[in-house]
BADREN-452250 format. One record per residue (C-alpha): residue number from 0; residue in one letter; z, y, x. Coordinates in pm, 1 decimal, padded with zeros to 6 digits. Layout:
   semar   bamar         pz         py         px
     NUM       A          Z          Y          X
...
***
This chain:
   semar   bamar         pz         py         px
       0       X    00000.0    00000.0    00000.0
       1       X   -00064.8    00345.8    00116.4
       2       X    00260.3    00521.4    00124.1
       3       X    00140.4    00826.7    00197.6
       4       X    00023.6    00834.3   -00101.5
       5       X    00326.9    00791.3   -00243.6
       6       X    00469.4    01125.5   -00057.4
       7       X    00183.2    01329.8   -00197.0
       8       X    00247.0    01271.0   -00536.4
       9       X    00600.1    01321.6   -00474.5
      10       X    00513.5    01682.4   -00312.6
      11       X    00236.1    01774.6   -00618.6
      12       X    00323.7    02086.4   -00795.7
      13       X    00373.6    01841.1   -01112.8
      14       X    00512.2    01529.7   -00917.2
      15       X    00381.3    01202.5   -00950.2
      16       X    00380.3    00792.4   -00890.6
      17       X    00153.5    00624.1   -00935.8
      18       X    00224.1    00360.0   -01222.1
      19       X    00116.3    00068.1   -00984.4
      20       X    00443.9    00169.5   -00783.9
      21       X    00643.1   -00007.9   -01119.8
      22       X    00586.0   -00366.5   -00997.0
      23       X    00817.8   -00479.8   -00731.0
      24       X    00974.5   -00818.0   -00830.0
      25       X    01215.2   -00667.7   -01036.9
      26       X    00976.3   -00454.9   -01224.3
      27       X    00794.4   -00744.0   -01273.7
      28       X    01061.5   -00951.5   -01468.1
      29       X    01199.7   -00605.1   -01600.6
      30       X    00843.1   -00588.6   -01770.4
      31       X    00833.7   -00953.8   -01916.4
      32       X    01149.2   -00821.8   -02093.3
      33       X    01007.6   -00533.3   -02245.5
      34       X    00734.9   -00775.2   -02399.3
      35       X    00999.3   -00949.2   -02565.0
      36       X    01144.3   -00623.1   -02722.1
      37       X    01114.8   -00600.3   -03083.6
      38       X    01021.5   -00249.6   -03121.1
      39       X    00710.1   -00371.6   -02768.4
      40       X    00385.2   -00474.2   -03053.9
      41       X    00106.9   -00537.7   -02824.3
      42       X    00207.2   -00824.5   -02643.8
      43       X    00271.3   -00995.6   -02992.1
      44       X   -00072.0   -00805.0   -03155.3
      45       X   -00303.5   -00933.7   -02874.6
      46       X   -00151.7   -01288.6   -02893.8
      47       X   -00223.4   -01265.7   -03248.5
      48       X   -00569.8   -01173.9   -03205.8
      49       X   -00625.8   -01430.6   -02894.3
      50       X   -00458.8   -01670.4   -03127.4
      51       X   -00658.7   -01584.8   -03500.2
      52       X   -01019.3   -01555.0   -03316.7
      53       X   -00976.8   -01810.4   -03029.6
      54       X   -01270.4   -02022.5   -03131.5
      55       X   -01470.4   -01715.1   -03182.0
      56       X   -01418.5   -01601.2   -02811.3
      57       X   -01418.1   -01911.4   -02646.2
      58       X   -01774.9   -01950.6   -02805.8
      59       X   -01863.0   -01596.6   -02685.8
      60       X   -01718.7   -01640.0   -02333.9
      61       X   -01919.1   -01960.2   -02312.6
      62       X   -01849.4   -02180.5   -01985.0
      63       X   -01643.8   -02041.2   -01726.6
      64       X   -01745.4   -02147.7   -01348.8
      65       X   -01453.9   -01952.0   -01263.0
      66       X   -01160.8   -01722.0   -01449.0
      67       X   -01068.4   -01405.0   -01286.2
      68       X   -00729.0   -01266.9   -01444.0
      69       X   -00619.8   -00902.3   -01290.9
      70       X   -00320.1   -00804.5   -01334.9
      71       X   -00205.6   -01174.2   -01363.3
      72       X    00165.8   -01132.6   -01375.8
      73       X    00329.8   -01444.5   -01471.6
      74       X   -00004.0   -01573.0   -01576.7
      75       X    00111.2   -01681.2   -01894.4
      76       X   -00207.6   -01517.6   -02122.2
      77       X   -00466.9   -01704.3   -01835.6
      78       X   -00274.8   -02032.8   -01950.3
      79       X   -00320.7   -01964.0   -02278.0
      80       X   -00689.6   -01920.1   -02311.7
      81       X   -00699.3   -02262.0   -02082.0
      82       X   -00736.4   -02484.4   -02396.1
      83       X   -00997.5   -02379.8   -02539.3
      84       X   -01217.7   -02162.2   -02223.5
      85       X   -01141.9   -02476.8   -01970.2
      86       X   -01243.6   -02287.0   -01698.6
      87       X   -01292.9   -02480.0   -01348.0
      88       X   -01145.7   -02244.4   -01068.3
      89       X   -00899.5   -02017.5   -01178.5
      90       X   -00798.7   -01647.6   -00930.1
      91       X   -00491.3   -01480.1   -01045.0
      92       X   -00473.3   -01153.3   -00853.6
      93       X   -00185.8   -00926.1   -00862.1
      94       X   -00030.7   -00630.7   -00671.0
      95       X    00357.1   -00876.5   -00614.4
      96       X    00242.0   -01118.1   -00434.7
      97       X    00568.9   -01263.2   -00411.4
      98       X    00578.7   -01304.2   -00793.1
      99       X    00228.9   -01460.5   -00880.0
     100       X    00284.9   -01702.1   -00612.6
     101       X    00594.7   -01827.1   -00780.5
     102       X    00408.9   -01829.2   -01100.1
     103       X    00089.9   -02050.1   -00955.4
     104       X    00359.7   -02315.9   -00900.3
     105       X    00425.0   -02346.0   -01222.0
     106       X    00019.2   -02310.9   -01353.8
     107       X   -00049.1   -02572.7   -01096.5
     108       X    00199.1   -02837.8   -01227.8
     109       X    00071.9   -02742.3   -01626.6
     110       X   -00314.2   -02760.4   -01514.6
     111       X   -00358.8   -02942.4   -01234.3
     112       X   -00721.6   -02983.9   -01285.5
     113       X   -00767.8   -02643.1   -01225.5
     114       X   -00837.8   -02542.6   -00899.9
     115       X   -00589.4   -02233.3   -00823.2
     116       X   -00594.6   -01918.4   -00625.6
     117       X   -00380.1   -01594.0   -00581.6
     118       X   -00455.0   -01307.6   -00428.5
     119       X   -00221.1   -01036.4   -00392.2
     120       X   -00460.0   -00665.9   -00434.7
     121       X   -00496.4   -00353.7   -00566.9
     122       X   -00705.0   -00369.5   -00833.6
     123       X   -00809.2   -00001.3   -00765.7
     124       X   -00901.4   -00070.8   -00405.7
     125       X   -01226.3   -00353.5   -00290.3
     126       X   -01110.2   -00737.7   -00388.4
     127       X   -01292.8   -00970.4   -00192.4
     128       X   -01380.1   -01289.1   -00365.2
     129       X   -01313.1   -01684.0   -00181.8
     130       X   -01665.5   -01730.3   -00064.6
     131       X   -01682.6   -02077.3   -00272.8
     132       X   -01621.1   -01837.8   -00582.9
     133       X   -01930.4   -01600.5   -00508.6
     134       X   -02209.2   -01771.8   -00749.4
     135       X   -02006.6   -01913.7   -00988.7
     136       X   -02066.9   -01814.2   -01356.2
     137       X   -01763.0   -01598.6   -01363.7
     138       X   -01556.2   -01398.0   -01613.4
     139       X   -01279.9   -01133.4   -01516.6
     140       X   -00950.6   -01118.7   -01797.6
     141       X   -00784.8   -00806.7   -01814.3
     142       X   -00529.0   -00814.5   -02110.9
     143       X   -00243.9   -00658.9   -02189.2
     144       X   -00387.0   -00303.0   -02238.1
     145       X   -00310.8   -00206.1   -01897.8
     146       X   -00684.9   -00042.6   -01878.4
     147       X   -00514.2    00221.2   -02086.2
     148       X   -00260.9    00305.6   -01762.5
     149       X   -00621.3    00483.9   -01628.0
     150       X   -00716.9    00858.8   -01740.9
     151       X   -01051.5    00753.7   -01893.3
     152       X   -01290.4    00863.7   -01635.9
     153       X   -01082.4    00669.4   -01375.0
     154       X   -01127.5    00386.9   -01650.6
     155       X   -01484.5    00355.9   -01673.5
     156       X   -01485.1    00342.6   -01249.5
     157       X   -01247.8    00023.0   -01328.3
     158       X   -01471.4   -00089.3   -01554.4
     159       X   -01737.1   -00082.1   -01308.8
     160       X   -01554.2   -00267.7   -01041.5
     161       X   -01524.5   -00589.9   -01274.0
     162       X   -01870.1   -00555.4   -01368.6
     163       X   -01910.2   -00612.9   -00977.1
     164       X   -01685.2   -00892.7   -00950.9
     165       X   -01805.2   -01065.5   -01253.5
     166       X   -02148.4   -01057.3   -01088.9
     167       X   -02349.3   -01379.3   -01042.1
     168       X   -02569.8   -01404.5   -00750.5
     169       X   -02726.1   -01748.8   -00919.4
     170       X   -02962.4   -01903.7   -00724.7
     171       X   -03333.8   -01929.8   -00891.9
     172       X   -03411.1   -02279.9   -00914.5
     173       X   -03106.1   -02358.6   -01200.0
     174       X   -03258.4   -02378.8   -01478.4
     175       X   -02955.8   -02264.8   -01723.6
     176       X   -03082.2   -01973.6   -01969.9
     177       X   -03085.1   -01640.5   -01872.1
     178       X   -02734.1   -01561.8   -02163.0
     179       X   -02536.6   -01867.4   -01963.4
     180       X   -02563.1   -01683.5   -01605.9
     181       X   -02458.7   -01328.2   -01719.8
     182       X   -02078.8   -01330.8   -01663.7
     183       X   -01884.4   -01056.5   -01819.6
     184       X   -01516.3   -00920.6   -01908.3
     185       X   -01270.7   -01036.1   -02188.6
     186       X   -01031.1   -00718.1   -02178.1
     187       X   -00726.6   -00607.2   -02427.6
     188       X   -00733.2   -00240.5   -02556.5
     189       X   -00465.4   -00094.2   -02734.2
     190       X   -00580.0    00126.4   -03011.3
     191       X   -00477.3    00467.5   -03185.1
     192       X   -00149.8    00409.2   -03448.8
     193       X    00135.6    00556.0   -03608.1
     194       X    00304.9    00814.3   -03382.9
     195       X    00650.4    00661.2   -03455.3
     196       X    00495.6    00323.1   -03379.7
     197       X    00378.1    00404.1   -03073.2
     198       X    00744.6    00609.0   -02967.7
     199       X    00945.8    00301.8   -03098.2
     200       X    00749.1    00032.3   -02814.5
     201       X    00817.6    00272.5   -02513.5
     202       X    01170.5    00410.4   -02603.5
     203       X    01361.7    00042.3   -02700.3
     204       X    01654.1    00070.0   -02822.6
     205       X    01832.2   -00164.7   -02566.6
     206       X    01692.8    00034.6   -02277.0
     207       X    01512.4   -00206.4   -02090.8
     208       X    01199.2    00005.9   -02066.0
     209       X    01448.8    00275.7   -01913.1
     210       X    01549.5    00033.6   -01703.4
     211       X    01186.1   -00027.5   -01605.8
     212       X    01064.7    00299.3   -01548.0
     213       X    01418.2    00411.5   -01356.2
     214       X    01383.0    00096.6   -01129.5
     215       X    01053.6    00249.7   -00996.8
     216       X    01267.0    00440.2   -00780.4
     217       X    01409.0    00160.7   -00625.2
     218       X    01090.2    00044.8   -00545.0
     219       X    00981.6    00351.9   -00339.1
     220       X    01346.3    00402.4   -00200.1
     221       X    01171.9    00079.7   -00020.1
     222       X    00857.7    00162.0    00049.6
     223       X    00919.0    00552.3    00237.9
     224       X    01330.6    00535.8    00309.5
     225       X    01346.4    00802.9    00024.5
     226       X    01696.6    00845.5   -00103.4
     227       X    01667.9    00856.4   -00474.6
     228       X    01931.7    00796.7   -00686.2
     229       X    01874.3    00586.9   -01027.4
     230       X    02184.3    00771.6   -01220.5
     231       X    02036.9    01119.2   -01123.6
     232       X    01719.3    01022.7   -01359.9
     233       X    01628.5    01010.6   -01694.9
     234       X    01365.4    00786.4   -01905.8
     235       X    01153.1    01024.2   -02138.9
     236       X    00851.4    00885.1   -02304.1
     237       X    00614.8    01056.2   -02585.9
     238       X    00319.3    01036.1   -02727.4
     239       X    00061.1    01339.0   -02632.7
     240       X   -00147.7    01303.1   -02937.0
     241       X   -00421.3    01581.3   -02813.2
     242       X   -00481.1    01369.2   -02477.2
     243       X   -00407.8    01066.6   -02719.0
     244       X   -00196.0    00891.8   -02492.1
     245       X    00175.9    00775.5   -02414.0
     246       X    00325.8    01002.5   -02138.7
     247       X    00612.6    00833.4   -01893.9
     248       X    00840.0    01074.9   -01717.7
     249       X    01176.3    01030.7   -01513.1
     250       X    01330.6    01371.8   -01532.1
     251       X    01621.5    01509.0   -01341.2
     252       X    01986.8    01487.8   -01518.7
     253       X    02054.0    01799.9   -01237.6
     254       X    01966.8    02011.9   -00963.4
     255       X    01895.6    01785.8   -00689.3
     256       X    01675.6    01702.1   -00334.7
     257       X    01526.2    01366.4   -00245.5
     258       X    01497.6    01294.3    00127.9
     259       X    01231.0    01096.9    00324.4
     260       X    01181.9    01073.4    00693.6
     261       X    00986.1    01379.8    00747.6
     262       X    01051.7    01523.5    00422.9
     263       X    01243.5    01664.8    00107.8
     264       X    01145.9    01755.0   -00250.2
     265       X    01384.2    01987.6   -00457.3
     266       X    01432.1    01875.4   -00844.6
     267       X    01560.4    02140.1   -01107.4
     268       X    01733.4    02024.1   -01390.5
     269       X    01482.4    01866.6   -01590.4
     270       X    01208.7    01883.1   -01403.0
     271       X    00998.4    01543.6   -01395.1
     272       X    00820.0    01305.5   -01233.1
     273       X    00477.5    01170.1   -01438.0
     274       X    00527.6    00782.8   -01417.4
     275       X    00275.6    00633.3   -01610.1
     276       X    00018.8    00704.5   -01909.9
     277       X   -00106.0    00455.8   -02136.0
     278       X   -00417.4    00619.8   -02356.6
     279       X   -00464.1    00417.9   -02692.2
     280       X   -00853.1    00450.9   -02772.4
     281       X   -01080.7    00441.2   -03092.7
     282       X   -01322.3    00100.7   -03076.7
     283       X   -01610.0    00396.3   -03061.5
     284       X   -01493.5    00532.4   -02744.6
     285       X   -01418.4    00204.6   -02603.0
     286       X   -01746.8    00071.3   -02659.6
     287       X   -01943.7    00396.5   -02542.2
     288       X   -01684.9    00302.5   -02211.3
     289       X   -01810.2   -00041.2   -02151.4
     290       X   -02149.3    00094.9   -02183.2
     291       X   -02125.9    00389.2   -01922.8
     292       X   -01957.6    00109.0   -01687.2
     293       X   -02310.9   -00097.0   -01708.6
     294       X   -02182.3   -00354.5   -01950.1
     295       X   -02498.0   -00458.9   -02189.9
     296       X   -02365.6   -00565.1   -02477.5
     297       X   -02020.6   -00625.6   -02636.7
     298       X   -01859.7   -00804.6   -02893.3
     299       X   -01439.7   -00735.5   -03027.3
     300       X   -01173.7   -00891.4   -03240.7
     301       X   -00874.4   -00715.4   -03391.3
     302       X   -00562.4   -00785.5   -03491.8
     303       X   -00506.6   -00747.2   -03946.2
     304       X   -00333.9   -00430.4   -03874.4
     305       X   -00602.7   -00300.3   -03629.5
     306       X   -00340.8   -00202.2   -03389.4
     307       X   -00466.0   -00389.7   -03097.2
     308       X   -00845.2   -00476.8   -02998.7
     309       X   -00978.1   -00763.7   -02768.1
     310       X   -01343.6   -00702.1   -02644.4
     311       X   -01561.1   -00928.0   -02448.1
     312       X   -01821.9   -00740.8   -02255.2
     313       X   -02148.8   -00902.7   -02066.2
     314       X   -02320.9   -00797.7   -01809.6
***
């Protein structure tokens, strides 16, 4: 990870970390816990819509040489789509190594004739593909919304780097129609609801999202020797309905200075540091999006209330 990075956002005239900064190993498990929240809907709305259309996607998605999951976490959704996609290689890559390692051992045990890979990457940086992975048929999985965490012009350049991965460099002389080759993306979008909806799944009332966001500081206490201290912040999260978007902030409980080696930023009461945004979109927008990232065609499935959207995108 870059930290320097880390220090310029910190020294912005409106500070900032990035939102990739949240998953440490802690963070991580913090974050399955805030998907088993009551008030957290769209890890229960996708799996509803994964669940209600699953023949209707696998049929869609067609055979899978290889699955690509980003963001893999504990790999749980891959493992769910497993039945029915039966993919042959599976690549779970995530920013904690540490954490999708100990989840593979677990995958490998429940699916053993799958062959298994993590790779620990940025998903905003180049991923370099195994080289036996290259010409497979291949189909990147992005649930869980997390495309949302991107302002939507930093989105679509997302977009476009799993329309690179997915990619098939198929030799000429198989003879599988042209639809069979094209890979593509299967990728979860959260969509525009209820403002109080949308308040309730990022402010739970047990505080475990708090928890989440505040622990963030731990993370980069680690990372740059910074000297933050968790009481002195605050969890505030709102919906900015003119950007349409959740805003994440940790704000300062009081006059304060952080320290670094080499460095210092002073806090006023109040003042804030912009964690995280999670933009809920239209299925318009979203599909004008897949298009500007190159995508040729898409296809979705919602949830009954139409609070979540799953769209598969070819290339």
């Amino acid at each position: 990870m870059n930290n320097q990075s880390i220090i310029d956002g910190l020294l912005n005239d409106s500070a900032f970390i990035s939102p990739k900064y949240f998953y440490d190993a802690v963070g991580s498990r913090l974050f399955e816990l805030i998907t088993m929240m009551p008030e957290y809907y769209p890890t229960r709305s996708e799996q509803s819509v994964m669940s209600a259309h699953r023949e209707a996607i696998a049929r869609a998605l067609g055979s899978v040489d290889t699955l690509i999951d980003l963001g893999a976490g504990n790999c749980h959704k891959a493992g769910e789509l497993f039945s029915s996609v039966q993919p042959k290689n599976y690549l779970a890559i995530d920013i904690s190594g540490d954490f999708l390692e100990s989840a593979l051992v677990q995958m490998r045990k429940a699916y053993p004739d799958i062959d298994m890979r993590a790779l620990s990457a940025d998903l905003t940086q180049t991923i370099t593909l195994p080289e036996a992975m290259r010409n497979d048929r291949k189909i990147c999985f992005y649930p869980g919304s997390s495309i949302g965490n991107f302002d939507p012009d930093q989105a679509v350049g997302l977009l476009k780097k799993f329309k690179a991965l997915a990619d098939n460099s198929i030799a000429p002389q198989q003879s599988n129609p042209a639809s069979a080759k094209r890979g593509g993306l299967l990728i979860g979008v959260d969509l525009v609801k209820d403002d109080k909806i949308l308040h309730a799944a990022y402010n739970d009332e047990l505080g475990i999202t708090a928890a989440f966001n505040r622990n963030m500081l731990t993370h980069i206490n680690s990372l740059i020797s910074s000297d933050f201290n968790l009481s002195d912040w605050g969890h505030d999260a709102f919906f900015n309905q003119a950007l349409s978007r959740i805003e994440m902030h940790l704000y300062a409980r009081r006059d304060l200075v952080v320290t670094w080696p080499g460095g210092e930023r002073h806090f006023k009461s109040g003042e804030s540091i912009h964690t995280e945004n999670s933009y809920k979109y239209q299925i318009e927008t979203f599909m004008e999006m897949l298009s500007e990232a190159g995508f040729s065609e898409a296809e979705y499935w919602t949830d009954s209330q139409k609070w979540f959207a799953v769209f598969f995108a070819r290339i």
